[in-house]
Backbone as a ProteinNet text record, in pm:
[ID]
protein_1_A
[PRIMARY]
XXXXXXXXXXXXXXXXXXXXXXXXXXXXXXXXXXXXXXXXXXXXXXXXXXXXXXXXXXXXXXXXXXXXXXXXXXXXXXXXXXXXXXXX
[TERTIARY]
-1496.8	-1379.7	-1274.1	-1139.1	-1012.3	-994.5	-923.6	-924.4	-843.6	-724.6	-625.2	-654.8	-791.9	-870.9	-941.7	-991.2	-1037.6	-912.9	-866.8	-683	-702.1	-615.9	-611.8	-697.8	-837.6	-936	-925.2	-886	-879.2	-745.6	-594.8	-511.4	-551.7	-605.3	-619.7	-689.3	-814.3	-871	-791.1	-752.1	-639.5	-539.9	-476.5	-417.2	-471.9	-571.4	-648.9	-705.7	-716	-747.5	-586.9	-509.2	-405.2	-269	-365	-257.8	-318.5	-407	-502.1	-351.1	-321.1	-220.9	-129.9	-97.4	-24.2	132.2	124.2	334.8	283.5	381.3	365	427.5	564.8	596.5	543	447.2	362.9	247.5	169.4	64.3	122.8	251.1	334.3	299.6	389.7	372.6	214.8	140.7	-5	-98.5	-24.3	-83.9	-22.2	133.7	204.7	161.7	120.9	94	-60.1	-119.9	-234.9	-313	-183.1	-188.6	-135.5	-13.1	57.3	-43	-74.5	-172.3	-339.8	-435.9	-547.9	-551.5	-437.7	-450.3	-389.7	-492.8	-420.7	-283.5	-214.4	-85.1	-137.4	-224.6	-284.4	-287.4	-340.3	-354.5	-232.6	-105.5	-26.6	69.4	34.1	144.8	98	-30.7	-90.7	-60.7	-86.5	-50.6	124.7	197.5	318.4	375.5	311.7	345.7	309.7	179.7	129	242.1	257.3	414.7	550.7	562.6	672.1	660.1	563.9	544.2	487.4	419.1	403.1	468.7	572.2	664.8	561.5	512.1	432.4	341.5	249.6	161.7	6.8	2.8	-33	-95.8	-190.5	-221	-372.1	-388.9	-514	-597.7	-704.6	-793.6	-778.8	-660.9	-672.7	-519.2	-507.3	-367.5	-402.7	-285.2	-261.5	-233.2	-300.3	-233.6	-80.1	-56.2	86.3	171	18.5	91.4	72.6	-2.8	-13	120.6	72.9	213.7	366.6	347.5	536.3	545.9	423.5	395.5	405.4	362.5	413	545.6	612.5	747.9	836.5	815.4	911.5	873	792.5	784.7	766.3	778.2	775	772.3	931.8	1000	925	849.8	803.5	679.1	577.6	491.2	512.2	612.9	608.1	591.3	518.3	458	583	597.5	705.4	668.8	766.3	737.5	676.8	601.1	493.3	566.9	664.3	747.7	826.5	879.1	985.2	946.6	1048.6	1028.4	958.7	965.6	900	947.9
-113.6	-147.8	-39.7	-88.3	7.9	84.4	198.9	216.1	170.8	101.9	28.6	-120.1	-149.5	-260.6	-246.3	-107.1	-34.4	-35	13.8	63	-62.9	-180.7	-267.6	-394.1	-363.2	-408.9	-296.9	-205.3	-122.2	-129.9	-183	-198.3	-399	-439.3	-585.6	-547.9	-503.5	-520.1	-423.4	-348.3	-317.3	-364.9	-456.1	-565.3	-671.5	-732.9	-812.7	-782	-635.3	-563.7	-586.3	-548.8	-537	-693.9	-798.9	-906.3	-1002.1	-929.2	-1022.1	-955.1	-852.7	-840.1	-965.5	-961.5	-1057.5	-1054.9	-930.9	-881.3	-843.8	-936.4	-900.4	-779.7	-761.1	-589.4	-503.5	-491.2	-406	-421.5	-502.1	-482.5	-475.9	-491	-441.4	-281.2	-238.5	-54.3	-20.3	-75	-59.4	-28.2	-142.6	-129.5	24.1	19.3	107.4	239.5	293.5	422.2	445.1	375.2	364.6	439.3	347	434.4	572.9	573.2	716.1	845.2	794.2	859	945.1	805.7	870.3	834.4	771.1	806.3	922.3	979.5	1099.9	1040.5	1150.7	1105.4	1076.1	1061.6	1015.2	850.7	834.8	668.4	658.8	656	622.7	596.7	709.7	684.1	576.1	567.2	454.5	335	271.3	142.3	111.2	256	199.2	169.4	237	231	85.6	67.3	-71.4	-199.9	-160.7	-259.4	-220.6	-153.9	-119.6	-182.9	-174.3	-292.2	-414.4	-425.5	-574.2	-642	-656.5	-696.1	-775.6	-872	-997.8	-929.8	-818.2	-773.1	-820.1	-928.8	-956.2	-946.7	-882.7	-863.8	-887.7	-954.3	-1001.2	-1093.4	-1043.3	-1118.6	-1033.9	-918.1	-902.9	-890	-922.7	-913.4	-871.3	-813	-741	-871.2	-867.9	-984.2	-953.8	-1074.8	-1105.2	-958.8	-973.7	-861.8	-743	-674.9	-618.6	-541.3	-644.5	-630.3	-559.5	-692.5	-669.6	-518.4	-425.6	-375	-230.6	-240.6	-125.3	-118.2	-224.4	-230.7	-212.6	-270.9	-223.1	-25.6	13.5	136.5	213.6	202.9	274.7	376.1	436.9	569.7	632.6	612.1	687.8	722	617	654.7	699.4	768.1	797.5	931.3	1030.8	1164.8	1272.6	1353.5	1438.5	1523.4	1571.4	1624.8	1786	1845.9	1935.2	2065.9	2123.7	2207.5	2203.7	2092.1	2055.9	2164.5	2216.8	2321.8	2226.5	2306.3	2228.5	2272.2
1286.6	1207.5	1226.5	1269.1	1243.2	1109.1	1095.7	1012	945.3	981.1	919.4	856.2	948.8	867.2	707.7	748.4	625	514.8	540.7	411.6	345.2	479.7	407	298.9	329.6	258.5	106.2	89.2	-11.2	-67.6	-14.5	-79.3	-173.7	-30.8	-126.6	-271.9	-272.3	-336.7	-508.6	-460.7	-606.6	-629.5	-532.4	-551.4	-671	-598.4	-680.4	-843.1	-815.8	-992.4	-1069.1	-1015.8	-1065.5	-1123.9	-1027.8	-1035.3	-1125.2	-1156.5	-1309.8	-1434.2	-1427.4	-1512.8	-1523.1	-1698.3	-1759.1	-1686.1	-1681.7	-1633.8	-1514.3	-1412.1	-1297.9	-1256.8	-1297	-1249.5	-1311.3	-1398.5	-1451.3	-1366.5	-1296.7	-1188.4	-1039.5	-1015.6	-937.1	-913.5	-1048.9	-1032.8	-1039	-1122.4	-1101.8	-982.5	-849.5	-740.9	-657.8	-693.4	-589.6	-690.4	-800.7	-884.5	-818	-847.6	-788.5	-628.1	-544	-382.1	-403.8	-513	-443.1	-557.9	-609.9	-667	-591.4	-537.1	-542	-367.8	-307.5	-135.9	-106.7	-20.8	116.1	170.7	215.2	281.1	367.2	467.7	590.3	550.1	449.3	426	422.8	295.8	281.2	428.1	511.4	619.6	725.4	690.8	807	722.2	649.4	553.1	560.3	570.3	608.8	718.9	828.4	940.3	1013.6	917.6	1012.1	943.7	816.1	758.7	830.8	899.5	976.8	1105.9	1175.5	1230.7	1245.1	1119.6	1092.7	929.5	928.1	804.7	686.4	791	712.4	657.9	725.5	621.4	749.4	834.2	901.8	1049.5	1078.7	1211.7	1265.5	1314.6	1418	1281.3	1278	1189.1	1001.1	1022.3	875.3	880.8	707	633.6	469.1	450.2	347.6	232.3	114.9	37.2	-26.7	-81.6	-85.2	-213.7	-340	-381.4	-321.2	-285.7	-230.9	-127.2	-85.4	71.3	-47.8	-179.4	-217.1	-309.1	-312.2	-426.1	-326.6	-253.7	-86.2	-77.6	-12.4	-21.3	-68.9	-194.9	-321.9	-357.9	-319	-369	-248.9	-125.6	62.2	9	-68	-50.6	-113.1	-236.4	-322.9	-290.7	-180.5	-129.3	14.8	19.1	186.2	111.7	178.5	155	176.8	108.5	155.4	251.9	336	470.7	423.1	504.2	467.6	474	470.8	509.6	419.4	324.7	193.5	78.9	59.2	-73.9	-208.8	-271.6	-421.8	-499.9
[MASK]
++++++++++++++++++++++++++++++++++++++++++++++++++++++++++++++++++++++++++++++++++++++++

């Protein structure tokens, strides 16, 4: 298994925890607090990169589900890792 097969079997699946929520933009931020929280910037940058080049979320025999996919997107910037050299 890729490891990007891996990610995305681990973003679905907190997807899926999260879209049982009543308010959808509340399991929205749920999913995207969630990644930028307890993933390595190593994940985060691979999950975006593979949405950078695959928009749909979609590639070969795996895809990212739908919330999922919109719950990345809507929040990229905040999960893109700050560069390792950036003051604090």
């Amino acid at each position: 298994m890729k490891n990007i097969d891996h990610l995305i079997k681990l973003a679905n699946r907190i997807g899926y925890f999260f879209e049982a929520m009543p308010d959808r933009a509340e399991g929205l931020e749920g999913i995207a607090n969630h990644i930028q929280k307890f993933w390595e910037p190593r994940m985060r940058i691979a999950i975006l990169a593979f949405l950078d080049q695959h928009p749909d979320g979609k590639s070969g025999d795996v895809a990212l589900s739908e919330v999922a996919r919109i719950a990345i997107m809507q929040n990229k910037e905040r999960l893109t890792p700050a560069p390792r050299n950036a003051a604090v």
